[in-house]
LUMVEXVEX-73167 format. One record per atom (N, C-alpha, C): y, z, x; residue in one letter. Coordinates in pm, whole numbers, padded with zeros to 5 digits, always signed. Atoms other than C-alpha are relative to their C-alpha. Last residue first. Layout:
LUMVEXVEX-73167
YZXA ...
end
This chain:
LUMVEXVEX-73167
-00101+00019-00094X -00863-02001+00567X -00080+00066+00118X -00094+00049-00053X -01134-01913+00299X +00055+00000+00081X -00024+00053-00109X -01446-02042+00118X +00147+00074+00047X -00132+00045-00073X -01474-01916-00257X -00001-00045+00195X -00069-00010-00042X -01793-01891-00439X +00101-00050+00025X +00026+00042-00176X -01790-02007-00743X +00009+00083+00100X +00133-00045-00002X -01770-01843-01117X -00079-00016+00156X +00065+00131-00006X -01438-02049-01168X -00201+00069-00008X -00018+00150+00076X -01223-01806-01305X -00079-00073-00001X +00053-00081+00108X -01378-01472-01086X +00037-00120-00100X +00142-00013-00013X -01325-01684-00781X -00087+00042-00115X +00055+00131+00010X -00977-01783-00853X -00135+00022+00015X -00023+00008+00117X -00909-01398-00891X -00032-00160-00090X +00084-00047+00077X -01045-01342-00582X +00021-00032-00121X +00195+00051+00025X -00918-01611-00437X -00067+00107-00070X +00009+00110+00092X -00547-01463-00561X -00163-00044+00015X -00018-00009+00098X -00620-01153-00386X +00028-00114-00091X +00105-00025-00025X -00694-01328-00059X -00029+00019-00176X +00087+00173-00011X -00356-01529-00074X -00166+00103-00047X -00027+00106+00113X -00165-01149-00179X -00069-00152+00002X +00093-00066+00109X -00321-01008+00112X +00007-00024-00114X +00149+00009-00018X -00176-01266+00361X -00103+00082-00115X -00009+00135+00027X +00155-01248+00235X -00177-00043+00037X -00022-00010+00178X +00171-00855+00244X -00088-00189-00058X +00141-00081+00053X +00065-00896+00634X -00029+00029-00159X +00097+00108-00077X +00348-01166+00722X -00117+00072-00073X -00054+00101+00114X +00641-00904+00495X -00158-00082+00032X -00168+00090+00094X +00506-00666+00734X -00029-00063-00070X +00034+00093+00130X +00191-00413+00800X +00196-00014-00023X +00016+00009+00149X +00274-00181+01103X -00001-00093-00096X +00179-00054+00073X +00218-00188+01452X -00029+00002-00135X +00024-00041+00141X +00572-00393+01520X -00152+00030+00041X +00093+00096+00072X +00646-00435+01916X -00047+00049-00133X +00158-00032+00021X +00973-00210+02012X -00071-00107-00090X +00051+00094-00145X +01301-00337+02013X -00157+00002+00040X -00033-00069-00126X +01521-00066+01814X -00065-00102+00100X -00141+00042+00043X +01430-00248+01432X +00054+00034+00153X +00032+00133-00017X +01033-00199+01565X +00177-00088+00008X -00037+00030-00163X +01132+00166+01667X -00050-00160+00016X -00102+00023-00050X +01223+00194+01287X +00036-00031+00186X -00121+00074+00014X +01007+00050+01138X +00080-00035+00091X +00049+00118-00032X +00700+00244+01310X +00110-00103-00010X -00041-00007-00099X +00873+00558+01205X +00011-00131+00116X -00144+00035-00047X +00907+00432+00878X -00008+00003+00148X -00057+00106-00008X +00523+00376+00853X +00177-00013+00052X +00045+00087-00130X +00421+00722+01007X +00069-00154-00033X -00032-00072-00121X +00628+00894+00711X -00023-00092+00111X -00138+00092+00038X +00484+00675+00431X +00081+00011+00119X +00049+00120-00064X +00114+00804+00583X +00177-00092-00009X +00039-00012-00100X +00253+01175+00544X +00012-00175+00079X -00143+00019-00042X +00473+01128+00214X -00070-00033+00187X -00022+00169+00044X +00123+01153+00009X +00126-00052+00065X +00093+00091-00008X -00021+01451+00159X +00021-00144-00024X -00029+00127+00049X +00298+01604+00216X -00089-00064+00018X -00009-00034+00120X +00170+01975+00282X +00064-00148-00065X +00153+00036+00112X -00010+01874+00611X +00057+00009-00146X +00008-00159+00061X +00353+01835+00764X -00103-00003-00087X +00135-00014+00143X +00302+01554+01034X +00026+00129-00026X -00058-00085+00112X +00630+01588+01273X -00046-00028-00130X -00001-00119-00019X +00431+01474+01577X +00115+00094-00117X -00123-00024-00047X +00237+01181+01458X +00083+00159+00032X -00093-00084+00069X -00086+01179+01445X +00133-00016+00016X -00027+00079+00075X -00294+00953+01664X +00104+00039-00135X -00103+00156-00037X -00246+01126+01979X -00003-00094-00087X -00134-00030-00005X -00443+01432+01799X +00074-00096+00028X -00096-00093-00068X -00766+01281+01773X +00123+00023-00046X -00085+00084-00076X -00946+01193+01479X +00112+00042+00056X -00159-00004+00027X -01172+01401+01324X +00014-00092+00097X -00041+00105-00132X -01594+01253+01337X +00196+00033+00022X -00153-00012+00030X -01781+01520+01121X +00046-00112+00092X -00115-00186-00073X -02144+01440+01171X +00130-00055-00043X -00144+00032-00023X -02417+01154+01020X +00078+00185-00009X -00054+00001+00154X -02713+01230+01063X +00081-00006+00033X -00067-00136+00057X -02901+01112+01396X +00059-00001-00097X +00088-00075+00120X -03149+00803+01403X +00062+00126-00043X +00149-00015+00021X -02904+00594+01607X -00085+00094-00115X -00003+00099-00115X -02545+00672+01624X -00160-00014+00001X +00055-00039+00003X -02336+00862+01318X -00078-00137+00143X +00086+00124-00097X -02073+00898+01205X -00106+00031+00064X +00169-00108-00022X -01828+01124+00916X -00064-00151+00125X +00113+00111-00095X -01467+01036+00870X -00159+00054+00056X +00043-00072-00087X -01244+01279+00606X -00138-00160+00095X +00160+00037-00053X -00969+01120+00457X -00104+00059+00057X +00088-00046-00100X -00674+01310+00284X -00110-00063+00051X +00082-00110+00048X -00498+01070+00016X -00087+00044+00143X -00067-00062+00009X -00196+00798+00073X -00109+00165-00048X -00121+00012-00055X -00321+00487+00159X +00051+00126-00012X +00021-00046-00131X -00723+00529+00083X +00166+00046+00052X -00001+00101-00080X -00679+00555-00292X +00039+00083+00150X -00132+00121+00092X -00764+00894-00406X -00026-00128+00117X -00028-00018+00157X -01034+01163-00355X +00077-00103-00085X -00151-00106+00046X -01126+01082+00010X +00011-00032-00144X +00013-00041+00158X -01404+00884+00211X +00108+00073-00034X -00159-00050+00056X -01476+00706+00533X +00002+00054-00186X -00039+00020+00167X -01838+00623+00655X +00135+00081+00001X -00129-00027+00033X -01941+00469+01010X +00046+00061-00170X -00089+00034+00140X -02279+00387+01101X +00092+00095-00040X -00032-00121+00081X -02520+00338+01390X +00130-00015-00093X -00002-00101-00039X -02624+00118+01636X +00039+00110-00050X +00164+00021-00058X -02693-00245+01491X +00024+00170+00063X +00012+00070-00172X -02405-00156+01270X -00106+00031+00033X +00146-00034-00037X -02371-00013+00878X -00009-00084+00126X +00025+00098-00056X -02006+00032+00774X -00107+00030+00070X +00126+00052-00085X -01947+00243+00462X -00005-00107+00135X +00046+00088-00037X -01597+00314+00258X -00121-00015+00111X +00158+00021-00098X -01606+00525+00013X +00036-00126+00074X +00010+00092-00104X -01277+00614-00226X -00128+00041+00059X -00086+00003-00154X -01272+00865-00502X -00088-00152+00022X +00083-00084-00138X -01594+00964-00739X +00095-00069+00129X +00011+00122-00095X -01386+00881-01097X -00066+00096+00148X +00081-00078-00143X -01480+01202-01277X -00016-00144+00057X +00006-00104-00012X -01365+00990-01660X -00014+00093+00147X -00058-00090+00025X -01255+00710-01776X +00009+00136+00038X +00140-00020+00056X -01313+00431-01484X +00086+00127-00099X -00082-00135+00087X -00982+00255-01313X -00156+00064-00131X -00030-00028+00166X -01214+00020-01134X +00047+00119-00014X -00125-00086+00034X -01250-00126-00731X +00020+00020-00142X -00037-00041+00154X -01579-00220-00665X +00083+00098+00028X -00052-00134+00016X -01681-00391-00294X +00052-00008-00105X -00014+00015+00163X -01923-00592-00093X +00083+00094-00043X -00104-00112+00040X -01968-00706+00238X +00009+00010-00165X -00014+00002+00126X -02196-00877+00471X +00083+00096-00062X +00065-00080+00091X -02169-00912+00807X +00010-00012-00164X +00090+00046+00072X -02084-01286+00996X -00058+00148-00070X +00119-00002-00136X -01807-01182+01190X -00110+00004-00015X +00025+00133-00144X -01577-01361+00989X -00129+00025+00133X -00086-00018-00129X -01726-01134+00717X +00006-00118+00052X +00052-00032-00132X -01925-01243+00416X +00128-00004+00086X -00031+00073-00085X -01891-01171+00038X -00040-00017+00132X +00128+00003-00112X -01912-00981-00225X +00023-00095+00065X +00009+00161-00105X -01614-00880-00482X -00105-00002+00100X +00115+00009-00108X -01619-00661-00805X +00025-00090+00104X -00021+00093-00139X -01280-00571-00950X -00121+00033+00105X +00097-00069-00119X -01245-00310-01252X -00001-00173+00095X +00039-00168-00033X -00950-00240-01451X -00128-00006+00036X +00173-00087-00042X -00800-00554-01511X -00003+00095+00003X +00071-00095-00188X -00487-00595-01678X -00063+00003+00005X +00042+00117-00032X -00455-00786-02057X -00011+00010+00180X +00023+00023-00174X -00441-00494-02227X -00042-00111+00029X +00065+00095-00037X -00303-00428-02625X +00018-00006+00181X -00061+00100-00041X -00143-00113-02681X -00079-00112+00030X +00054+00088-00097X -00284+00180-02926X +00104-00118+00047X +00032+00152+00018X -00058+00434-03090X -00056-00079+00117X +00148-00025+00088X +00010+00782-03031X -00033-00129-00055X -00037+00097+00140X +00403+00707-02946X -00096+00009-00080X -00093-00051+00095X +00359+00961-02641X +00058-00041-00134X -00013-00168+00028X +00034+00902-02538X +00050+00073-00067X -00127-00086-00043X +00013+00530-02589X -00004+00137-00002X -00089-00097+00028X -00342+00472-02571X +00129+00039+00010X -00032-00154-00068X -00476+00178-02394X +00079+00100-00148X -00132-00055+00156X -00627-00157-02608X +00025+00211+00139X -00111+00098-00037X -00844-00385-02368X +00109+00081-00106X -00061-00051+00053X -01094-00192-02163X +00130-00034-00038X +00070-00040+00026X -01328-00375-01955X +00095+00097-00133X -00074-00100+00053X -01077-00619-01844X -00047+00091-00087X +00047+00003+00125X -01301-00798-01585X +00153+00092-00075X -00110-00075+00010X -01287-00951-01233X +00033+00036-00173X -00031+00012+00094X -01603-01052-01090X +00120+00046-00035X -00102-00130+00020X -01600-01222-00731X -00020+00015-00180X +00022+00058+00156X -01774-01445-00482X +00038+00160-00077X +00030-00094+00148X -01636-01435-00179X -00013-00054-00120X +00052+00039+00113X -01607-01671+00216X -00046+00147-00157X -00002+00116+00005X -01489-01585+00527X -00054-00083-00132X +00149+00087+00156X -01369-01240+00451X +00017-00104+00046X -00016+00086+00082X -01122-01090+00764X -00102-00024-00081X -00058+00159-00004X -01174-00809+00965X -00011-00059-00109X +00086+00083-00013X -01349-00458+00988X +00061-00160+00054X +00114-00076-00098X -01104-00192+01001X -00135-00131+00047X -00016-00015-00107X -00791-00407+00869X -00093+00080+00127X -00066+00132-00097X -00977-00606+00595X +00048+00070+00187X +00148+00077-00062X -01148-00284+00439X +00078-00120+00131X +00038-00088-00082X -00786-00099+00443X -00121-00079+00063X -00052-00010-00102X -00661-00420+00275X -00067+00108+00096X +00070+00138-00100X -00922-00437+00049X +00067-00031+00138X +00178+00010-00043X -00884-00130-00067X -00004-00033+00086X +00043-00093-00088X -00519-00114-00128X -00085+00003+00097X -00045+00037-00090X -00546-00449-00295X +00057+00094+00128X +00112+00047-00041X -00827-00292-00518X +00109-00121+00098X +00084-00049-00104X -00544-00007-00570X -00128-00080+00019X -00053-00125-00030X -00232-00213-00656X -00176+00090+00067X -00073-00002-00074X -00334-00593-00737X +00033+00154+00093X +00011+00119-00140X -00625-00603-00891X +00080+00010+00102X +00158-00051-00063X -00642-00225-01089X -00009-00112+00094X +00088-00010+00045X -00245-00368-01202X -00099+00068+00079X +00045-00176+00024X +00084-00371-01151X -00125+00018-00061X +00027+00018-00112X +00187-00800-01105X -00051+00164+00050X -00127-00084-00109X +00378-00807-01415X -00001+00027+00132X -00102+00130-00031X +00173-01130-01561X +00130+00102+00133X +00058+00038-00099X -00107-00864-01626X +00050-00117+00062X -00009+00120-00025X +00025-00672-01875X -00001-00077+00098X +00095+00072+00081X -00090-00346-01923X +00017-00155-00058X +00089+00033-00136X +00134-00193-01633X -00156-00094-00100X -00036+00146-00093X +00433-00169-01859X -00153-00078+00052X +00077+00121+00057X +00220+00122-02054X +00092-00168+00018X +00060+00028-00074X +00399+00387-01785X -00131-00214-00080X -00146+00088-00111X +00704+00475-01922X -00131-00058+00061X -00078+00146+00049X +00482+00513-02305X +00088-00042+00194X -00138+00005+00081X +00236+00742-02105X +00086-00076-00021X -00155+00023-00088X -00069+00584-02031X +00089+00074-00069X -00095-00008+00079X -00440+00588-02222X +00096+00036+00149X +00016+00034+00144X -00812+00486-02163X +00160+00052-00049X -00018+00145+00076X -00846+00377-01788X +00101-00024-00150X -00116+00025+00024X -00747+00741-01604X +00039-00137-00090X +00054-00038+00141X -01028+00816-01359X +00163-00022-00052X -00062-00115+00007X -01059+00618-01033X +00080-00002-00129X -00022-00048+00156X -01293+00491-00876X +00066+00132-00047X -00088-00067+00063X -01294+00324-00519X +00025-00005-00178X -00061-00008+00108X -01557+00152-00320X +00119+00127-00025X -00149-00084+00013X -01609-00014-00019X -00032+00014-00131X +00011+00025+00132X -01964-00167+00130X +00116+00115-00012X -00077-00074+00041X -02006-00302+00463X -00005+00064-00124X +00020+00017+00144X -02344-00456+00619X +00183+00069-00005X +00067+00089+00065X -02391-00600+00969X +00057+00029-00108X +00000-00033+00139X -02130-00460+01203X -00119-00095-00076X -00020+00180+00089X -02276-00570+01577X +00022+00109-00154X +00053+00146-00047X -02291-00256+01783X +00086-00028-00075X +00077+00003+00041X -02172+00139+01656X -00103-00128-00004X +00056-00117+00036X -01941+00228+01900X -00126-00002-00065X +00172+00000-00029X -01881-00093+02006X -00070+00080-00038X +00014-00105-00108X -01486-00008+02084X -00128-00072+00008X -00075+00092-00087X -01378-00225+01771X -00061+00008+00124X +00121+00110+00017X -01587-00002+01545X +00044-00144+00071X +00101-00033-00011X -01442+00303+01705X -00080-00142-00016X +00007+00005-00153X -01084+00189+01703X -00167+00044+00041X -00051+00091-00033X -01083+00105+01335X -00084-00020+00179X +00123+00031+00049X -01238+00443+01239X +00001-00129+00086X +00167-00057-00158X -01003+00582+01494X -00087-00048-00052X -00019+00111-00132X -00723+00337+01280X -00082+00097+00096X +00061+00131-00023X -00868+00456+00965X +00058-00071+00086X +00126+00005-00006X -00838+00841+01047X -00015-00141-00027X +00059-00043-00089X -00502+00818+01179X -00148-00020-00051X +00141-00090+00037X -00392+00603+00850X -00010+00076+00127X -00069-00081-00111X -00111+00378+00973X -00067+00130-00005X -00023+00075-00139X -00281+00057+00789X +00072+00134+00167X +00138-00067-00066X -00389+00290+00520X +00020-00082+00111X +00025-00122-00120X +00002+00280+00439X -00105-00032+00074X +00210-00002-00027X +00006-00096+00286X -00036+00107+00093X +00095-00092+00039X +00367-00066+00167X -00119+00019-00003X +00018+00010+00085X +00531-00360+00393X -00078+00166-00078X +00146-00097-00003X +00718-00367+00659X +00053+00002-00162X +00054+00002+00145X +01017-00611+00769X -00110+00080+00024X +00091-00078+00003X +01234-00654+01072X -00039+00049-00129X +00037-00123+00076X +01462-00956+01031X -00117+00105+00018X +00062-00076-00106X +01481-01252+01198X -00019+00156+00017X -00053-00103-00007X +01690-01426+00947X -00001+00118+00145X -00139+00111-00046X +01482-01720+00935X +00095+00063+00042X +00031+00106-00097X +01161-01482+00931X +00137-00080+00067X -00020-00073-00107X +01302-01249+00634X +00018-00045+00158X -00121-00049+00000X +01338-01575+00451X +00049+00116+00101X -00099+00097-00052X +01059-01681+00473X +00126+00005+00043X +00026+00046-00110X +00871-01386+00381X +00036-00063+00105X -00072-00133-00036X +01069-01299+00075X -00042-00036+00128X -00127+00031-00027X +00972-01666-00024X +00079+00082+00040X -00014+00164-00146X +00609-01640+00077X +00165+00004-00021X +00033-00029-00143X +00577-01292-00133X +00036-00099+00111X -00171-00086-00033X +00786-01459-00431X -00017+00106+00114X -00110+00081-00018X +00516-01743-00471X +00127+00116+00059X -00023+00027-00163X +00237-01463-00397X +00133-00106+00043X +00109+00133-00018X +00340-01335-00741X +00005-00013+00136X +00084-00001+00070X +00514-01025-00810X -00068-00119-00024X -00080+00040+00080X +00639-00937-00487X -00045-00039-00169X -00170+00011-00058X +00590-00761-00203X +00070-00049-00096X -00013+00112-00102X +00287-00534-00383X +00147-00090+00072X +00046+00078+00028X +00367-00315-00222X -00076+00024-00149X +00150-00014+00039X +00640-00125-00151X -00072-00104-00038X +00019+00023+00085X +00945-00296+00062X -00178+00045-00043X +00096-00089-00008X +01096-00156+00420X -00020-00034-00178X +00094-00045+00119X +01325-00412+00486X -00095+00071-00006X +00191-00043-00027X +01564-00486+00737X -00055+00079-00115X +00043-00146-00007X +01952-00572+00645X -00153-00036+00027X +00021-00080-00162X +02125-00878+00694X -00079+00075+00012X -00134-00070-00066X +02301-00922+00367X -00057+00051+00146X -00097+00114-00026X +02044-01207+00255X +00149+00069+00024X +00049+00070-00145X +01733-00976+00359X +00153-00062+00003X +00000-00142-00141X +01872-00685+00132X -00013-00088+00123X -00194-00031+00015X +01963-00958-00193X +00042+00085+00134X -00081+00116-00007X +01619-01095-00156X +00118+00025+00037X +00039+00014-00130X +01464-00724-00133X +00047-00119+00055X -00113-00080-00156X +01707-00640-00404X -00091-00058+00112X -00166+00024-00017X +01569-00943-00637X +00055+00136+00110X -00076+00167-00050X +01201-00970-00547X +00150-00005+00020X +00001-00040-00166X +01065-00546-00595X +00117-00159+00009X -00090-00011-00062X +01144-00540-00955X +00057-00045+00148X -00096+00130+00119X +00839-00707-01155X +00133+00037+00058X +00080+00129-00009X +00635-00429-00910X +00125-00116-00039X +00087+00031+00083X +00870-00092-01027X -00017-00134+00058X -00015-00015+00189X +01076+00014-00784X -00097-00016-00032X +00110-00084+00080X +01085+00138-00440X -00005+00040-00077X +00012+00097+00170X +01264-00108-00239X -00101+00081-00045X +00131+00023+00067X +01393+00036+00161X -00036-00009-00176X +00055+00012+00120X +01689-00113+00305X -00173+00045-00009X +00161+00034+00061X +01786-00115+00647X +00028+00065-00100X +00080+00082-00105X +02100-00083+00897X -00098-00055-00081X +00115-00006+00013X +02349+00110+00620X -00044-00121+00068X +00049-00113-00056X +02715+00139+00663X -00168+00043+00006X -00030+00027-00136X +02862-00204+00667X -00097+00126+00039X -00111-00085-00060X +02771-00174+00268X -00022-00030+00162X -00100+00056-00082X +02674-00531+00124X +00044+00115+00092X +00054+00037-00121X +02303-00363+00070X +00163-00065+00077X +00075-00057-00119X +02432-00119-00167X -00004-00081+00157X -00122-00064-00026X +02692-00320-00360X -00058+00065+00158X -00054+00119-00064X +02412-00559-00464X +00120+00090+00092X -00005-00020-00142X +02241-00238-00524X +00012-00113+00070X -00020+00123-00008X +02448-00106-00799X -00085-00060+00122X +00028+00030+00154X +02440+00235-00909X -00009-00132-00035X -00072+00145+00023X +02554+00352-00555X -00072-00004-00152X +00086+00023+00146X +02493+00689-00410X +00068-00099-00054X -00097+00075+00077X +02677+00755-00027X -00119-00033-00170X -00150+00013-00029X +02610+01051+00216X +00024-00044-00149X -00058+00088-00053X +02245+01149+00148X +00139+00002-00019X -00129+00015-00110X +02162+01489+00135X +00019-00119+00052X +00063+00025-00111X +01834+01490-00056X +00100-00039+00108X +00161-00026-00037X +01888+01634-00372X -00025+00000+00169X +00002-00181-00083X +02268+01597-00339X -00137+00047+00012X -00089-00043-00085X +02217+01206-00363X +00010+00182+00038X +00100-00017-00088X +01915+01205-00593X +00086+00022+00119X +00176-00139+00022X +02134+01367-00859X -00033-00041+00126X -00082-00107-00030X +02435+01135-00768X -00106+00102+00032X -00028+00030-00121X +02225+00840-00832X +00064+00080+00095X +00162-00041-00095X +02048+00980-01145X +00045-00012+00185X +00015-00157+00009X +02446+01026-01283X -00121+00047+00089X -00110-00079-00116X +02560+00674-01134X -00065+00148-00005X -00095-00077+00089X +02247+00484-01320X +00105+00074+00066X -00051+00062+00089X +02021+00204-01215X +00099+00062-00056X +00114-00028+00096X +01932+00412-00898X +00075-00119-00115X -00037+00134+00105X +02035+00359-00539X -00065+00003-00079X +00141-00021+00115X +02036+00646-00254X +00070-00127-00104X -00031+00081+00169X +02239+00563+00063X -00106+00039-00087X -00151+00066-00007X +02217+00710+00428X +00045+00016-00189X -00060+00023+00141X +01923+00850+00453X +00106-00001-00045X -00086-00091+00085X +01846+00890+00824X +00015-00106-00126X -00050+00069+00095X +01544+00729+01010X +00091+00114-00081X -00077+00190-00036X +01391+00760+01329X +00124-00039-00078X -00074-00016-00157X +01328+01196+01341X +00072-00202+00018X +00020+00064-00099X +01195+01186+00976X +00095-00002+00116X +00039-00081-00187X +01184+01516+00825X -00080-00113+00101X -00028-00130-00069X +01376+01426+00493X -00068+00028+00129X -00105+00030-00034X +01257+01059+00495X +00087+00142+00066X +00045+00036-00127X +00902+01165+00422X +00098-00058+00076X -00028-00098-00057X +01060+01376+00164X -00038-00027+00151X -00156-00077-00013X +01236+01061+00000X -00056+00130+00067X -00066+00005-00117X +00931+00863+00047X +00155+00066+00061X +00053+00114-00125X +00648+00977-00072X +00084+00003+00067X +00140-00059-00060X +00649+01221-00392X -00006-00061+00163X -00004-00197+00003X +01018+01144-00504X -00093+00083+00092X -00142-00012-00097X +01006+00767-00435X -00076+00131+00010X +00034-00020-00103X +00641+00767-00621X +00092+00026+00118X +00031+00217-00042X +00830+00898-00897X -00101+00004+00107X +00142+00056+00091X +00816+01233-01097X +00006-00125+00022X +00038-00050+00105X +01208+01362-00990X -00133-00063-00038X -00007-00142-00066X +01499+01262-00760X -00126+00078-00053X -00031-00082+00121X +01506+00915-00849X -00067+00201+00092X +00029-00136-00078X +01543+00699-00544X +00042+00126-00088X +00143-00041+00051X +01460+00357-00636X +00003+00126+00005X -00082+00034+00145X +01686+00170-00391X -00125+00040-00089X +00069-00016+00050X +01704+00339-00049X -00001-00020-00168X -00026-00080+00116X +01933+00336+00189X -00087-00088-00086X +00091+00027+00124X +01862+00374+00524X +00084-00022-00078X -00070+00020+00109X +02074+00406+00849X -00048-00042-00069X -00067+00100+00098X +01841+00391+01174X +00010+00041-00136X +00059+00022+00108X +01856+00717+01399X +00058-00160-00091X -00042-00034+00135X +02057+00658+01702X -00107-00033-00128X -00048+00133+00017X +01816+00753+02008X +00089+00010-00155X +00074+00047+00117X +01790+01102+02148X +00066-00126-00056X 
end
């Protein structure tokens, strides 16, 4: 068996994070990757997540972290407005990156994490699970295949309940300079999933609204001023000339999940699940001429083999390390890097230039 690659992990609260939920158990029963290092802002949380999860060394520092000799790779799983400085500080001690998305909090500090990794030569991945999805890479592989002809139409959505109040750790995200928002986080989810099953946008026109501008503190009981979106229309056309359209909004109440649709000269594809696509159960339905649409699972050989159904949200995080780590070993990358972050961040800006100007957009 090969040597597992040496993690450590900055972000790694033991307790009601996405760390916690994702990637610290999807670390526990990975076969590529050992957990070397945990790294929190504090020695006591750092200790905590340390015996939690049987890493060796706990730091409180993670300039300290990445200088150690004893860790191969870095993964960054803070808060948005955080991600830039350790992932900077992780590339410029050597180390390989495993950074949530988005990469950075502007696309300026995506291109320069980018760059950098690159010069370096660095193995990098980014947090864009639905990219390692089993069911949206058979969806993928289906509408690639022919399965259903020529794509003509698409249409994606995702709603999801939760607009009108935050708890105080959480009312950060109502400023829209921090880079944590309904645009960036799950309608860059989305769009990514859309993007990698279908392909590229050659051109969108886009609204982008803040339908709701005062949140609830929960725990302070007082309103906050919002300057975040919370819903995200875009329409547009494929490179491969179909049409496309799609609404991403934090809504208040019985949000109706993810949908995504693809309508072909031969029949039609739909994806669906309760939460964003990256990290929530999918189920795939299809369909081929005039018949109804049927169950469609996705084989076994796309799974990995130490999938535990009970980590719904650690599952897809899971498949990415593994991916990492036989990319860090020599193996060709399958998974969304630093390159693939940088690209979705440009798109996401046109939208947002699109919704400014009222135009379409044209791009690259």
């Amino acid at each position: 068996m090969e040597k597992k690659i040496r993690l450590g992990l900055i972000g790694a609260s033991a307790k009601g994070t996405w760390s916690s939920r994702s990637h610290l158990p999807a670390l526990q029963s990975s076969r590529d990757v050992e957990l070397t290092a945990v790294c929190t802002t504090k020695a006591d949380s750092a200790e905590a997540a340390r015996q939690a999860y049987g890493a060796r060394l706990a730091f409180d520092d993670y300039r300290k972290m990445v200088a150690s000799p004893e860790i191969d790779a870095v993964a960054v799983v803070v808060r948005v407005p955080l991600h830039y400085a350790p992932t900077k500080a992780a590339l410029e001690a050597g180390k390989h990156v495993y950074c949530e998305w988005p990469l950075g909090r502007t696309t300026t500090e995506a291109e320069e994490l980018s760059t950098l990794a690159a010069s370096k030569g660095l193995v990098t991945a980014v947090g864009l699970q639905a990219r390692v999805d089993p069911t949206l890479l058979y969806m993928k592989e289906l509408v690639d295949s022919g399965c259903i002809g020529e794509v003509l139409a698409v249409h994606v959505s995702l709603m999801r309940e939760g607009v009108l109040s935050r708890p105080s750790n959480r009312t950060w995200q109502r400023d829209v300079e921090l880079g944590a928002n309904t645009l960036t986080i799950p309608n860059g989810h989305t769009l990514d999933a859309m993007r990698f099953v279908v392909g590229d946008l050659s051109q969108l026109s886009a609204v982008v609204t803040t339908q709701v501008k005062q949140w609830l503190d929960t725990d302070a009981r007082t309103l906050v001023n919002v300057t975040s979106p919370d819903n995200v229309l875009v329409q547009g056309q494929l490179k491969n000339g179909a049409m496309a359209s799609l609404h991403v909004a934090a809504v208040p109440f019985a949000g109706s999940g993810y949908r995504m649709e693809i309508y072909g000269r031969e029949g039609t594809l739909v994806v669906s699940g309760e939460e964003s696509p990256q990290f929530c159960r999918l189920s795939l339905h299809g369909a081929r001429g005039e018949n109804k649409l049927a169950p469609l699972p996705a084989p076994e050989r796309l799974a990995a083999p130490a999938d535990d159904p009970s980590l719904v949200e650690a599952l897809n995080v899971g498949r990415l390390y593994t991916s990492f780590a036989q990319t860090i070993r020599g193996g060709e990358a399958s998974h969304p890097t630093f390159d693939t972050a940088v690209a979705l961040h440009r798109v996401i800006d046109t939208i947002a230039q699109a919704s400014a100007s009222g135009c379409a957009i044209s791009l690259p």
